[in-house]
Backbone bond lengths (Angstrom), bond angles and torsions (degrees), N, CA, C in turn:
res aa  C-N    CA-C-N  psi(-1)  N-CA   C-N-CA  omega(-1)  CA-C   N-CA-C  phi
1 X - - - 1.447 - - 1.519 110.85 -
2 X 1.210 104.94 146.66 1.890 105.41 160.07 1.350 100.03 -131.13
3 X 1.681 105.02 160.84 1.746 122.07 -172.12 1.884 85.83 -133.31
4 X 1.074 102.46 132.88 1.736 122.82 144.45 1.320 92.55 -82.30
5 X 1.645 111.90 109.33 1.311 133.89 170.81 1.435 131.62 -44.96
6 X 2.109 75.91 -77.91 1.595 107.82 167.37 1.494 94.47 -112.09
7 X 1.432 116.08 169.15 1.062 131.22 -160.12 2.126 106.32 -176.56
8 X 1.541 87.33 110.14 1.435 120.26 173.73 1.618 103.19 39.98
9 X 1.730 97.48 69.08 1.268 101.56 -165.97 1.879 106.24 -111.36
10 X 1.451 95.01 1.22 1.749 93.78 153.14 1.550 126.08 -118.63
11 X 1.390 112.12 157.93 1.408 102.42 -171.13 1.596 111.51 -91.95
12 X 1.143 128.80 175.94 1.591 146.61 174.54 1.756 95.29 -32.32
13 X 1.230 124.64 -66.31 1.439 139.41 -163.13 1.625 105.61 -75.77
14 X 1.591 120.00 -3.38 1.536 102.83 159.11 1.766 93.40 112.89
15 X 1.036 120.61 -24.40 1.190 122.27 -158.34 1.779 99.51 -88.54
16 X 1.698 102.08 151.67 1.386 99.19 165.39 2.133 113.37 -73.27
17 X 1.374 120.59 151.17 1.212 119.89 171.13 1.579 113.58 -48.78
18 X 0.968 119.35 148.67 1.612 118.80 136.69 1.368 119.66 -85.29
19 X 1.452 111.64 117.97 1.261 120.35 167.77 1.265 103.76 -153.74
20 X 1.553 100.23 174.34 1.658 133.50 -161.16 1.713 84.05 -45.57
21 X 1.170 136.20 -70.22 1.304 150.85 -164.03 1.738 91.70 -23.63
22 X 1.390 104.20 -85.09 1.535 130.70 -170.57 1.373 115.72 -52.17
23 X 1.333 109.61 -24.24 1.337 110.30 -170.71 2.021 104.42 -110.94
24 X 1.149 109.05 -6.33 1.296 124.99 163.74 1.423 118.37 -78.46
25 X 1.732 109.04 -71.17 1.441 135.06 -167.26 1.750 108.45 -75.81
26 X 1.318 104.48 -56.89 1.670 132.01 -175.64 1.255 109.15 138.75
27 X 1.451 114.42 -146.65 1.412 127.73 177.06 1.640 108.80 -100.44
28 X 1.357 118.31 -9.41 1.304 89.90 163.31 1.716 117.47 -115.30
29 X 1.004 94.85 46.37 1.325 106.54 -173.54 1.908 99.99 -78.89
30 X 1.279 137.49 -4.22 1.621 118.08 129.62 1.067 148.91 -70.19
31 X 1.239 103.19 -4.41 1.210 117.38 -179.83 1.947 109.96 -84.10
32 X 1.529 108.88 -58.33 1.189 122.73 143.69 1.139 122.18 -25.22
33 X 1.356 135.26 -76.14 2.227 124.74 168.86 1.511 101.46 -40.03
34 X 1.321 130.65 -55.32 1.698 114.83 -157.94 1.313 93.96 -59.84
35 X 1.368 117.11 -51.83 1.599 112.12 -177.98 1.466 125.22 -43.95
36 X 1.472 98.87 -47.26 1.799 112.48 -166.74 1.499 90.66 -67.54
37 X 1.419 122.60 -38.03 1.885 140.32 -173.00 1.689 105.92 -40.00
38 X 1.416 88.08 -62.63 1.303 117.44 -160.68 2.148 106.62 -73.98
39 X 1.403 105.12 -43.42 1.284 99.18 157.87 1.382 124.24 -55.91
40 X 1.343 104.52 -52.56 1.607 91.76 -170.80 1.960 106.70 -83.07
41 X 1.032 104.12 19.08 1.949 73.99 160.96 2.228 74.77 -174.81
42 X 1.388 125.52 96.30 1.197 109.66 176.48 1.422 119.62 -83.16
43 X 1.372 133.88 16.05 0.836 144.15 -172.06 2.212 106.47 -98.04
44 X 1.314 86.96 -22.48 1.815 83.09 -170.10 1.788 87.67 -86.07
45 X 1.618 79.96 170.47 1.581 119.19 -174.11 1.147 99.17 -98.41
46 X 1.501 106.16 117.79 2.115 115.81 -161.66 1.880 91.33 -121.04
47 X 1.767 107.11 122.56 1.367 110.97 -178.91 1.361 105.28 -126.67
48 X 1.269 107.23 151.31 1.944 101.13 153.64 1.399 121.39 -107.68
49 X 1.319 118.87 127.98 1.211 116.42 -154.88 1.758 104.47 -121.46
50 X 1.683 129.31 150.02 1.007 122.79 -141.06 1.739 98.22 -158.89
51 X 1.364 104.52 157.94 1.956 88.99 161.18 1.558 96.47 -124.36
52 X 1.468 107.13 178.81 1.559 112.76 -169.00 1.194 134.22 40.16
53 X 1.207 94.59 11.45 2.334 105.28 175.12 1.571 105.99 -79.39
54 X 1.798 127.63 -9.70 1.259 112.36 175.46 1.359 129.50 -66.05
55 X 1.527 115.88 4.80 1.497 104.91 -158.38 1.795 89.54 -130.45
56 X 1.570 115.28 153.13 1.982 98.64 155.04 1.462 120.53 -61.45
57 X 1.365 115.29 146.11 1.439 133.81 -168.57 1.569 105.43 172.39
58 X 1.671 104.58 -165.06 1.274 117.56 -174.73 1.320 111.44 -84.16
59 X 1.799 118.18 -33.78 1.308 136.35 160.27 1.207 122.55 -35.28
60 X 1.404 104.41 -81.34 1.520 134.04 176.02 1.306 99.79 -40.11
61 X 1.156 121.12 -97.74 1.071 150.48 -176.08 2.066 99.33 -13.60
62 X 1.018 111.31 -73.06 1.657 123.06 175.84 1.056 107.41 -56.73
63 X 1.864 136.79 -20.91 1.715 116.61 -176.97 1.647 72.31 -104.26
64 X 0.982 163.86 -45.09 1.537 130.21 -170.87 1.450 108.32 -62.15
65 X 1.636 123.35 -42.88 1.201 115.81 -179.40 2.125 107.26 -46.99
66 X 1.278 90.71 -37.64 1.878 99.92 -156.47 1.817 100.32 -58.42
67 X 1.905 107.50 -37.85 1.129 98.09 -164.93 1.686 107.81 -91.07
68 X 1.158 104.01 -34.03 1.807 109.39 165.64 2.039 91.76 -25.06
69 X 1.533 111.19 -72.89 1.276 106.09 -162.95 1.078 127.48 -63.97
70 X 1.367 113.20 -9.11 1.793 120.18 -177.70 1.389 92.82 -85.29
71 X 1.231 112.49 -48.95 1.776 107.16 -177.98 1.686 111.53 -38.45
72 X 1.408 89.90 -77.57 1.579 118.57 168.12 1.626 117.55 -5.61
73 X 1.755 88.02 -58.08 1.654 97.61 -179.36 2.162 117.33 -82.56
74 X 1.210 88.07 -8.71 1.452 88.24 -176.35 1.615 117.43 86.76
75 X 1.590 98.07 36.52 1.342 104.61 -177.90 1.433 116.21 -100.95
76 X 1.244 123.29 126.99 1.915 111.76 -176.12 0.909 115.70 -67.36
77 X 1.888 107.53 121.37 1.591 95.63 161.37 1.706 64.69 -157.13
78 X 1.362 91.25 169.78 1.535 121.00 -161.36 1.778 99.25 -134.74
79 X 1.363 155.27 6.71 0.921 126.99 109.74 1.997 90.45 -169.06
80 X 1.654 105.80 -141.74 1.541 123.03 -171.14 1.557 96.98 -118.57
81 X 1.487 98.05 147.82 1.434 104.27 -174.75 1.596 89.41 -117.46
82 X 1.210 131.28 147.76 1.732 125.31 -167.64 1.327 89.63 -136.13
83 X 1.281 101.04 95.82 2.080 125.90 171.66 1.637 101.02 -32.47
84 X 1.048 136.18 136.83 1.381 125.36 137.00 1.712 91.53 -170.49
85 X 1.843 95.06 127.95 1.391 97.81 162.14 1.563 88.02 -167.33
């Protein structure tokens, strides 16, 4: 199996969203789901998935920054899912 973890969790301008998540959990509350992801079934393929992150920008630019740091931290995820339909 694979799960899109997080999902289109920065906005146009680079920034992470505000939502219930962030404003519940904190700010690293993605980092936290891949983990919680990855406990409950460690066998699936855990991604964050996004639209308009293929190109440089404020977008782009911030979900590569986001996953550089999940790596960084030793958080599972196994790669980016790039929205388009």
């Amino acid at each position: 199996y694979d799960w899109d973890v997080a999902n289109e969790a920065i906005d146009d301008e680079g920034k992470l969203r505000d939502t219930v998540w962030s404003r519940v959990i904190g700010p690293d509350y993605i980092d936290l789901a891949f983990k919680w992801a990855h406990q409950a079934d460690p066998k699936a393929k855990l991604f964050y998935n996004d639209y308009d992150i293929e190109r440089p920008g404020p977008k782009g630019d911030a979900a590569e920054e986001l996953v550089i740091g999940l790596k960084k931290r030793d958080v599972p995820i196994d790669g980016i899912g790039f929205q388009s339909h």
